[in-house]
C-alpha positions in Angstrom: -13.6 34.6 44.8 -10.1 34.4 43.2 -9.0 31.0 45.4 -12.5 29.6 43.7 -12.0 30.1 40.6 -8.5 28.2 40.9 -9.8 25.5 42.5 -12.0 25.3 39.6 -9.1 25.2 37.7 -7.3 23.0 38.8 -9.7 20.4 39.8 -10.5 20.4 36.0 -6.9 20.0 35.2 -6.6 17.1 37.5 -10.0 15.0 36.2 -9.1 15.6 32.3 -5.9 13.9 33.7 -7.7 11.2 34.8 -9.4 10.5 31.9 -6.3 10.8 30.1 -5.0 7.9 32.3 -8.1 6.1 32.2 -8.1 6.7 28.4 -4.3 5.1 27.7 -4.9 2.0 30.3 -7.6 1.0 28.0 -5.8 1.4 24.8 -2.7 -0.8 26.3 -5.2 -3.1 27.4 -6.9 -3.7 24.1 -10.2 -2.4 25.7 -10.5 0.5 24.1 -13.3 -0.9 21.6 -15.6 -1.8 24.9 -18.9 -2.4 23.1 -22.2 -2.8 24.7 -24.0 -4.3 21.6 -25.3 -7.7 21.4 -23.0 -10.5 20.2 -23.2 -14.7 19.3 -20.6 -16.8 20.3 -19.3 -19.1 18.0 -16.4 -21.8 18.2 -13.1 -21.9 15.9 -11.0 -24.4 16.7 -7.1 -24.7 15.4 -3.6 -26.5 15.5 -1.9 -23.5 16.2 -3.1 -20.3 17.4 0.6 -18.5 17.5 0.2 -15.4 19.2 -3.5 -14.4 19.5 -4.8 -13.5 22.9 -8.3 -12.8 23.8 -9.9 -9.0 23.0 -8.1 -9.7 19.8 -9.9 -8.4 17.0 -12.5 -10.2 14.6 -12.8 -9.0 11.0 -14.2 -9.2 7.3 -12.7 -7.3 4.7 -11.0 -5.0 7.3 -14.1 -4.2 9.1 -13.9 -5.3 12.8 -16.7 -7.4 13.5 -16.4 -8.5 16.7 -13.6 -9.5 19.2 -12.2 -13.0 20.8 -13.8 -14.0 23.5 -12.0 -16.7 24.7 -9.0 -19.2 24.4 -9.0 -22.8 25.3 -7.7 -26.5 24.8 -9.7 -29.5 23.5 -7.6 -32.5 25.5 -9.4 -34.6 22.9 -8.2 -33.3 19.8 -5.4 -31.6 21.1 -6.5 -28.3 19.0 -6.9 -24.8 20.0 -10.6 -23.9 21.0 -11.5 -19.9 20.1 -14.5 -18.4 21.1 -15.4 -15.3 19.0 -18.0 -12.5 20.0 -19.5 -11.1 16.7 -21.6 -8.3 16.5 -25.6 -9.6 16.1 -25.3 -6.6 13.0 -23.2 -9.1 11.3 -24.5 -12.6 10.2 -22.4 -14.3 8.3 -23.9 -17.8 6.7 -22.8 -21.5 8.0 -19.9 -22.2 5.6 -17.7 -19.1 6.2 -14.1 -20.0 6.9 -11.8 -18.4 9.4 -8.3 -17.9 9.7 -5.6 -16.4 11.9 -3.6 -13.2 10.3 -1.7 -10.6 11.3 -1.4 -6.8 10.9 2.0 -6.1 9.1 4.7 -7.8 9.5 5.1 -8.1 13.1 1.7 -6.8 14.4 -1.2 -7.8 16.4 -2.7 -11.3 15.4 -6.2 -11.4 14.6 -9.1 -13.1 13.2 -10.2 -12.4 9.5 -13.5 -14.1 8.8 -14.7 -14.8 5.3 -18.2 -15.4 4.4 -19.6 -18.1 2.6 -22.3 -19.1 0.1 -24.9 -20.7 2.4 -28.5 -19.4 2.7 -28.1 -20.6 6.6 -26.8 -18.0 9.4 -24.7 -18.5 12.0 -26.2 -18.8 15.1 -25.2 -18.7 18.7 -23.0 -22.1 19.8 -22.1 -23.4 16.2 -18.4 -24.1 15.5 -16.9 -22.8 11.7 -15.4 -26.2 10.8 -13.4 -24.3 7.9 -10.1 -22.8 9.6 -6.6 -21.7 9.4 -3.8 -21.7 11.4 -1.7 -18.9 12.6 1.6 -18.3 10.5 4.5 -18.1 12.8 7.6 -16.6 11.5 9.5 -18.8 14.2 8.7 -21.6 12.2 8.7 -19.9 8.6 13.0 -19.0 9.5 13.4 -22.1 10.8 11.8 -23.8 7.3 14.1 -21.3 5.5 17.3 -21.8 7.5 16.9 -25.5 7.1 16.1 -25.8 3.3 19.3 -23.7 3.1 21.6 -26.1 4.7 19.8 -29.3 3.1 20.5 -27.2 -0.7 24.0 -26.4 0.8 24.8 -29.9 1.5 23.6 -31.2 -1.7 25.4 -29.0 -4.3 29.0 -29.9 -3.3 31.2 -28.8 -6.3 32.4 -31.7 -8.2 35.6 -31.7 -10.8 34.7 -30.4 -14.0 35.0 -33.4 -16.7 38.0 -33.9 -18.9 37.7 -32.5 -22.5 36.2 -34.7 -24.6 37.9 -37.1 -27.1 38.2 -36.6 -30.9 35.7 -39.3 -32.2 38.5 -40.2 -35.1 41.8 -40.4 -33.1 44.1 -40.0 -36.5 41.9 -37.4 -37.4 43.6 -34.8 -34.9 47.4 -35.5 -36.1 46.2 -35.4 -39.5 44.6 -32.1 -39.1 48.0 -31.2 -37.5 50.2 -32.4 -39.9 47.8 -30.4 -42.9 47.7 -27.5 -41.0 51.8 -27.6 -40.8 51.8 -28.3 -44.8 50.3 -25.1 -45.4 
């Protein structure tokens, strides 16, 4: 009865570490918002995507609404092609904009969606023509490093000018010579 009741035991000790396991692979793999709810797909494209890999998030005013489905090149346009999965619970009308953002500083990259004014919904297939680029801080230093050196190069210290003349040139050994006098 005793050798049972610590097989029990430790059985349970050894599946609630497997759903730890299970539990921290899905977290590290983005997965851990696995959602069985109906989505539409609809297409983003960009010049630069930066960072932003699929299972990244989809939100509006901090809400995640639904996650990236997909990544892709348009050899046409040479532009980024991003498929996004929202959440059918979340229409949001034809003219809402997209751009890529990121969480703090140096966090994740991920899609914030703003709605727009249109009476017409989103539907499943239709592109959001409205879009902004990711930010990359690569880029942003390299901007900042360069305007540096171009503002270095430019303000090179030059002599300082000689003192002006007196616009009466008697008038200075006059105002000597009266100033002696006294």
């Amino acid at each position: 009865m005793k050798k049972t009741a610590l097989d029990f035991w430790v059985g349970l000790f050894v599946v609630l570490g497997f759903v730890a396991l299970l539990f921290l692979a899905l977290k590290a793999g983005n997965m851990s918002s696995l959602s069985f709810q109906q989505t539409y797909a609809v297409k983003l494209k960009f010049d630069n995507i930066g960072g932003l890999k699929a299972r990244a998030p989809v939100k509006s005013a901090g809400v995640t609404v639904g996650r990236v489905g997909g990544i892709g090149f348009d050899a046409n346009t040479y532009q980024a092609v991003v498929t996004i999965d929202i959440d059918k619970q979340y229409q949001f009308p034809k003219d809402s904009s997209a751009k890529i953002l990121t969480s703090g500083l140096l966090g994740e990259q991920y899609i914030g969606l703003e709605p727009g004014g249109d009476d017409q919904m989103l539907k499943n297939g239709d592109t959001i023509t409205m879009t902004q680029s990711a930010v990359v801080l690569e880029n942003l230093i390299g901007q900042f490093l360069y305007n540096k050196a171009a503002d270095s190069g430019a303000s090179k210290p030059s002599t300082a000018p000689a003192a002006p003349a007196p616009a009466f040139p008697g008038a200075a050994s006059a105002m000597g010579a009266s100033g002696a006098a006294q």
